[in-house]
TIRO-2110 file (N, C-alpha, C; in Angstrom, 1 decimal):
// TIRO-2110
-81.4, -79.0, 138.5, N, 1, A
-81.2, -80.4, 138.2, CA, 1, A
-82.2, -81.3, 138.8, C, 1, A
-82.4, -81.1, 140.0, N, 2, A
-83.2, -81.6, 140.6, CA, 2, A
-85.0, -81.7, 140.1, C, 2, A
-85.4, -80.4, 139.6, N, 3, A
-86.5, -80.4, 139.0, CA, 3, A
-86.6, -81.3, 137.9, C, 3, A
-85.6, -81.0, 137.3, N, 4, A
-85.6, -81.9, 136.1, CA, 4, A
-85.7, -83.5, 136.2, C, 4, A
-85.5, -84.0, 136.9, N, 5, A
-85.5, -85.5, 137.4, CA, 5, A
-86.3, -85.6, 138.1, C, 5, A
-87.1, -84.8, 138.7, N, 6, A
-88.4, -84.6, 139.3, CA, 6, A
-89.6, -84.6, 138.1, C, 6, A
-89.5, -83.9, 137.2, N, 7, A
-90.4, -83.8, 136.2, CA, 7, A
-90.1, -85.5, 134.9, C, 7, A
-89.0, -85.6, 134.8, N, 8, A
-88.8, -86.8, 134.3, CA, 8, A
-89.6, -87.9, 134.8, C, 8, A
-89.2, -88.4, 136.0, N, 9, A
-90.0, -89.7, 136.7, CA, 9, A
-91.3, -89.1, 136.9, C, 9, A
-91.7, -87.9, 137.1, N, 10, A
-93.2, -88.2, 137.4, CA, 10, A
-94.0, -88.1, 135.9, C, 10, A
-93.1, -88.1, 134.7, N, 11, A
-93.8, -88.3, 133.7, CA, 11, A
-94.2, -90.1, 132.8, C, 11, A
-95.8, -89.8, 132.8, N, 12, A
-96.1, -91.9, 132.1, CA, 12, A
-95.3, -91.7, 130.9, C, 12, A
-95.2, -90.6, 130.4, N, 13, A
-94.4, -91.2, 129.4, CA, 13, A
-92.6, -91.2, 129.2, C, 13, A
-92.2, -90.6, 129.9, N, 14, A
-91.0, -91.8, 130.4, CA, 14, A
-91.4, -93.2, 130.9, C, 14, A
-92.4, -93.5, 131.4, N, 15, A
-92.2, -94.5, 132.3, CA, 15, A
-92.5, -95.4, 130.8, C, 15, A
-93.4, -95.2, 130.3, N, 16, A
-93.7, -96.2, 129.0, CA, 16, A
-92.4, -96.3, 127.8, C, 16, A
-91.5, -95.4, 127.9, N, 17, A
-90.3, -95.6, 127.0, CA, 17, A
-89.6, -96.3, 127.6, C, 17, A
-89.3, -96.4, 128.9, N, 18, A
-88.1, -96.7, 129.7, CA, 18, A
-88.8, -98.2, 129.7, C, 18, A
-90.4, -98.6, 130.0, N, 19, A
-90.8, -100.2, 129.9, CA, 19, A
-90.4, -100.8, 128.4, C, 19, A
-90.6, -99.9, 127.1, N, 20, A
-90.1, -100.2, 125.7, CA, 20, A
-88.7, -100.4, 125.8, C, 20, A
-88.0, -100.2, 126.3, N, 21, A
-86.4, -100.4, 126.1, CA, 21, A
-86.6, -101.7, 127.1, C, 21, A
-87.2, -101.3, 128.3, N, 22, A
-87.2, -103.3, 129.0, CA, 22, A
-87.0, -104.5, 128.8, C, 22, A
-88.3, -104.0, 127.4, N, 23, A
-88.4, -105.1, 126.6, CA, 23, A
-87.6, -105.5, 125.4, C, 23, A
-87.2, -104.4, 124.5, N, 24, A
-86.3, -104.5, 124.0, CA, 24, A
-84.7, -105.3, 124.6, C, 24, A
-84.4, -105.0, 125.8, N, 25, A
-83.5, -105.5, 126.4, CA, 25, A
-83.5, -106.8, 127.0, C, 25, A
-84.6, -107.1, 126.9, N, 26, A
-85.2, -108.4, 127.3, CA, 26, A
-85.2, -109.5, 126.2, C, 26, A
-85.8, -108.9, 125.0, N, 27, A
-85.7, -109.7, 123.8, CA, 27, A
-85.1, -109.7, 123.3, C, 27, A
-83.8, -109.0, 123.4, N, 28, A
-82.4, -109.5, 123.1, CA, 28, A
-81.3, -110.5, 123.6, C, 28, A
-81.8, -110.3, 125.0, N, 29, A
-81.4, -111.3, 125.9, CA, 29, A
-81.7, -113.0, 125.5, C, 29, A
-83.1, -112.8, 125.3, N, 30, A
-83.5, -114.1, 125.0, CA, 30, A
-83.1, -114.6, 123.7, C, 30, A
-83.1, -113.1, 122.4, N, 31, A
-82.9, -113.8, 120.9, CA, 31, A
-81.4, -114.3, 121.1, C, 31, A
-80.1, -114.3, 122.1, N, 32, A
-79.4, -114.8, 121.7, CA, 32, A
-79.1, -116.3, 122.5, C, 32, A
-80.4, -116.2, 123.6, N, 33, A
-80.4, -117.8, 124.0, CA, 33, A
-81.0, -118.9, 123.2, C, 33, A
-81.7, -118.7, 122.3, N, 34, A
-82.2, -119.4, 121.7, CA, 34, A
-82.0, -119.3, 120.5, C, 34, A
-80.7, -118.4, 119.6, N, 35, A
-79.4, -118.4, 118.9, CA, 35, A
-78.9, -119.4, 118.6, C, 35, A
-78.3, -119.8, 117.8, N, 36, A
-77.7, -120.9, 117.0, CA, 36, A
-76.3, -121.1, 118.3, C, 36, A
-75.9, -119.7, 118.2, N, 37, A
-74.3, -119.7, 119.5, CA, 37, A
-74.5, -119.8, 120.4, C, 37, A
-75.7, -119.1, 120.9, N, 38, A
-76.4, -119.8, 122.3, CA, 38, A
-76.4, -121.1, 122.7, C, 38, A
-76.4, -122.1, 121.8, N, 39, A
-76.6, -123.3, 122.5, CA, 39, A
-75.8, -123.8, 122.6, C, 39, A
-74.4, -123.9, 122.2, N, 40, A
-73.6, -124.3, 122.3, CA, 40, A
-73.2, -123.9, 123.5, C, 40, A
-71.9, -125.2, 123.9, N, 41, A
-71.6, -124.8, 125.4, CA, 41, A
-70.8, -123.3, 125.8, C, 41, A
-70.3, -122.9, 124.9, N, 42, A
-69.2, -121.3, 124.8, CA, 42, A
-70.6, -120.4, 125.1, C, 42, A
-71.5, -120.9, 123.9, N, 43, A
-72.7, -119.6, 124.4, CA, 43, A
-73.4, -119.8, 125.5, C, 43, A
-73.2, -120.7, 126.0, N, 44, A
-74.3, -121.3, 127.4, CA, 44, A
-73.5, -120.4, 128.4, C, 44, A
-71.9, -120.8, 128.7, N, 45, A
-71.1, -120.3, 129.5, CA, 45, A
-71.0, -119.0, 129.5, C, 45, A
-71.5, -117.9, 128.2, N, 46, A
-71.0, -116.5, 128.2, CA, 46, A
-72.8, -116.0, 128.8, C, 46, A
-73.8, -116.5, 128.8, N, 47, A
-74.6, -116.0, 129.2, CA, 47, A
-74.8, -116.1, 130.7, C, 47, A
-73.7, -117.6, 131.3, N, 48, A
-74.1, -117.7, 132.8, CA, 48, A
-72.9, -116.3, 133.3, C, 48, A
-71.9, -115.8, 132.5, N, 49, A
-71.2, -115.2, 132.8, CA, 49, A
-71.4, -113.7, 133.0, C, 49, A
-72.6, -113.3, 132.3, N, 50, A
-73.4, -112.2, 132.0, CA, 50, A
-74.4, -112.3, 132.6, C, 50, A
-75.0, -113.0, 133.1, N, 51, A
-75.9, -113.1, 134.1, CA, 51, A
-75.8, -112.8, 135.4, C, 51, A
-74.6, -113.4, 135.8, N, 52, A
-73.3, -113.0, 137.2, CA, 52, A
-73.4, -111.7, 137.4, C, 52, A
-72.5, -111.3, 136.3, N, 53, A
-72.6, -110.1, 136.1, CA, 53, A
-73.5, -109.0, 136.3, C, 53, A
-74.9, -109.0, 135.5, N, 54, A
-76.5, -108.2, 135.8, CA, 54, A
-76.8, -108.7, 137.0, C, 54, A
-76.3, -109.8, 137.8, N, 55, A
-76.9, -110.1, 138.9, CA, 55, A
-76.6, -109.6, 140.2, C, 55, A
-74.7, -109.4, 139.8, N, 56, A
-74.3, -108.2, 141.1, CA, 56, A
-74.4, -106.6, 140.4, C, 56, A
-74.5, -106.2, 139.7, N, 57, A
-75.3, -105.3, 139.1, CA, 57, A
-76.1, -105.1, 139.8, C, 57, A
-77.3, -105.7, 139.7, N, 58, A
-78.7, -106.0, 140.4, CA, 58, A
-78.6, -105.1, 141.8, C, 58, A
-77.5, -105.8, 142.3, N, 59, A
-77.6, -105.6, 144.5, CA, 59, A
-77.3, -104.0, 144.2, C, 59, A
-76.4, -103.7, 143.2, N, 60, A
-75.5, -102.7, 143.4, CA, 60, A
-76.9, -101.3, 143.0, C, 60, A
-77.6, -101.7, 142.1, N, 61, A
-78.8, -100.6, 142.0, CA, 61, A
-79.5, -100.7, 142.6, C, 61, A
-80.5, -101.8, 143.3, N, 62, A
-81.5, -101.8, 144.2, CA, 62, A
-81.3, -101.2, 145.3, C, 62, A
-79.4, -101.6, 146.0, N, 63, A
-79.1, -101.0, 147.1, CA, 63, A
-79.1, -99.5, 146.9, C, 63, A
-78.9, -98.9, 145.7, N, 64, A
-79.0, -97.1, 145.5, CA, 64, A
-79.8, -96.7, 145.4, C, 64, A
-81.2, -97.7, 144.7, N, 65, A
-82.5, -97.2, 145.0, CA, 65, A
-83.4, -97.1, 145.8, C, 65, A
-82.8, -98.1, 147.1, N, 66, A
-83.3, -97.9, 148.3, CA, 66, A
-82.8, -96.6, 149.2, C, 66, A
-82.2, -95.7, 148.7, N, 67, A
-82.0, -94.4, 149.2, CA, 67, A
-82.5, -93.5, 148.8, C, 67, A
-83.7, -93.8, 147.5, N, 68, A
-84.5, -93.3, 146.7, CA, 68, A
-85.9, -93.4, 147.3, C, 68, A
-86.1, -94.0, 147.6, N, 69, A
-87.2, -95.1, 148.1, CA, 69, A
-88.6, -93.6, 149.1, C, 69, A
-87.8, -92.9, 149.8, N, 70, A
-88.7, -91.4, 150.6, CA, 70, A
-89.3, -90.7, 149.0, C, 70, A
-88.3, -90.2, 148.3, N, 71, A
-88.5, -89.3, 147.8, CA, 71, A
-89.7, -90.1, 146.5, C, 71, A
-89.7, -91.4, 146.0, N, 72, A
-89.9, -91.8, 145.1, CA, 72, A
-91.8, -92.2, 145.9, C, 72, A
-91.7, -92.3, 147.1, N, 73, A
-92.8, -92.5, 147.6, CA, 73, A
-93.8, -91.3, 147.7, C, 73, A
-93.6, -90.4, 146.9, N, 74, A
-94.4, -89.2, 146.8, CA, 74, A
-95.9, -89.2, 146.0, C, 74, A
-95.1, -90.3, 145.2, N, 75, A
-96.0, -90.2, 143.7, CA, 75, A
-95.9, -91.7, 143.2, C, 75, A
-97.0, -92.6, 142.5, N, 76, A
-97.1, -93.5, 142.2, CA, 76, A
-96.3, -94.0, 141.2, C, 76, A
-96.4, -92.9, 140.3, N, 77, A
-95.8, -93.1, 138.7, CA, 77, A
-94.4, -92.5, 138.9, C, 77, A
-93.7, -92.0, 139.8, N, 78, A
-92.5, -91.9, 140.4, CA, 78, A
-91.6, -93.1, 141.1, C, 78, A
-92.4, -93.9, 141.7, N, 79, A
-92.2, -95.5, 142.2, CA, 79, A
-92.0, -96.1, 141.4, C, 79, A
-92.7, -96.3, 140.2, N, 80, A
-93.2, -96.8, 139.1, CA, 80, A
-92.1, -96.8, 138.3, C, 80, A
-91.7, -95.8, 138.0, N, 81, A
-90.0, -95.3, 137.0, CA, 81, A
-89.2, -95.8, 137.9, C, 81, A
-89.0, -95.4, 139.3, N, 82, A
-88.4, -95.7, 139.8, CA, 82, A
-87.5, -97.4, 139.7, C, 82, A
-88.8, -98.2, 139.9, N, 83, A
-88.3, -99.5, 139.9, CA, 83, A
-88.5, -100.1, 138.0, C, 83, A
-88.5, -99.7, 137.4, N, 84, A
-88.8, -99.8, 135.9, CA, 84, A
-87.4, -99.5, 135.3, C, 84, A
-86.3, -98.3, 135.7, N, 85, A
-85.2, -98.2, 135.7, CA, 85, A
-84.5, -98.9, 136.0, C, 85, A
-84.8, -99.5, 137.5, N, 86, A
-83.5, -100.4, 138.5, CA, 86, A
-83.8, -101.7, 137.0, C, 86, A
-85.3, -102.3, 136.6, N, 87, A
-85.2, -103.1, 135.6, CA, 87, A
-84.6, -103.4, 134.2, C, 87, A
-84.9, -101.5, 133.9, N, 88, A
-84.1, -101.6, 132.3, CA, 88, A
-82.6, -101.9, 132.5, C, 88, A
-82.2, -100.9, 133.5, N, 89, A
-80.5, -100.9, 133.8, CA, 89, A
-79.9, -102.5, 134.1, C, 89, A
-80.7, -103.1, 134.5, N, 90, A
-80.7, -104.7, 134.9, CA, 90, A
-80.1, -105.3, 133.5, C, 90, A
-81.5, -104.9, 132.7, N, 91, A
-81.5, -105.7, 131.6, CA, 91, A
-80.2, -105.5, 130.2, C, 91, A
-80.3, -103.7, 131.0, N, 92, A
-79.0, -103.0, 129.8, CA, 92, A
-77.5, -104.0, 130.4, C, 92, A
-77.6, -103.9, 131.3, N, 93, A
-76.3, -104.7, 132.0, CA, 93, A
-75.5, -105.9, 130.8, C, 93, A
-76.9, -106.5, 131.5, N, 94, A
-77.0, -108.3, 131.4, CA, 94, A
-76.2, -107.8, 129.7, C, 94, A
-76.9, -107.5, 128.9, N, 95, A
-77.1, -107.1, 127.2, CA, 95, A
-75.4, -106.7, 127.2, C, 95, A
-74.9, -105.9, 127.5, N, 96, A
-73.4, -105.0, 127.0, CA, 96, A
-72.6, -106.2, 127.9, C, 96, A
-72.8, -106.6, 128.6, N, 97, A
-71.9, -107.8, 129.4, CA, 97, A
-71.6, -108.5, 128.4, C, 97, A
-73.0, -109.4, 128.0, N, 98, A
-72.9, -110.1, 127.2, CA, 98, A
-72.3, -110.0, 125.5, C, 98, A
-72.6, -108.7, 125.0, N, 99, A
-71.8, -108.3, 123.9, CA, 99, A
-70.2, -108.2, 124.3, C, 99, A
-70.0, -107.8, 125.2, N, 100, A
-68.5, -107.3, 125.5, CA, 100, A
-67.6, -109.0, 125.8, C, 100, A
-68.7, -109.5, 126.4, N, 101, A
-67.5, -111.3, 126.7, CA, 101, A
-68.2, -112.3, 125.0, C, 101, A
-68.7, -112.0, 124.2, N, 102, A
-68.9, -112.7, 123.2, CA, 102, A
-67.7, -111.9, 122.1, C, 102, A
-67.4, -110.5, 122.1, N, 103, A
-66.2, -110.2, 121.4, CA, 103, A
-64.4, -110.3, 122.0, C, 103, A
-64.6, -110.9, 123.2, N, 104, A
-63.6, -110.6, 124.0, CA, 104, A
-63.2, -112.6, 123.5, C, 104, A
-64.2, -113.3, 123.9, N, 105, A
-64.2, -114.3, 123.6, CA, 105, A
-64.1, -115.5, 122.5, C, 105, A
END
């Protein structure tokens, strides 16, 4: 198992798929702030609520990536994924938060 997640991160191209989804998750984020629902005050309030949210997210992976941090310092493009992940996961957060309190709401 361990190989295998060894051979994953030290490959560029995971690292270039997992930056594609970044962005993807990013430009989703944004298409719905600048959304018709977005601007209104409901949509204003479900994104500050979703943001909270990917924000303690945020502590909660950095802090488990910093236990990563020896192993991931082996290899550049292993650092690289490394913190590219803690980002996509950030961004996946923020994204399913946000779907989940816009149908709950």
């Amino acid at each position: 198992m361990m190989e295998w997640v060894t051979t994953l991160f030290d490959s560029r191209l995971f690292m270039r798929i997992n930056a594609i989804l970044g962005f993807v998750f990013l430009g989703l984020f944004v298409y719905y702030y600048f959304s018709k629902e977005g601007q209104d005050e409901r949509g204003r309030r479900l994104i500050a609520e979703a943001s909270l949210i990917a924000y303690a997210a945020l502590f909660v992976i950095l802090n488990l990536f910093a236990y990563t941090i020896p192993w991931c310092m082996d290899n550049t493009v292993r650092m690289a994924n490394g913190l590219q992940l803690c980002y996509t996961l950030f961004l996946f957060i923020a994204d399913v938060a946000l779907w989940i309190l816009r149908k709950i709401r």
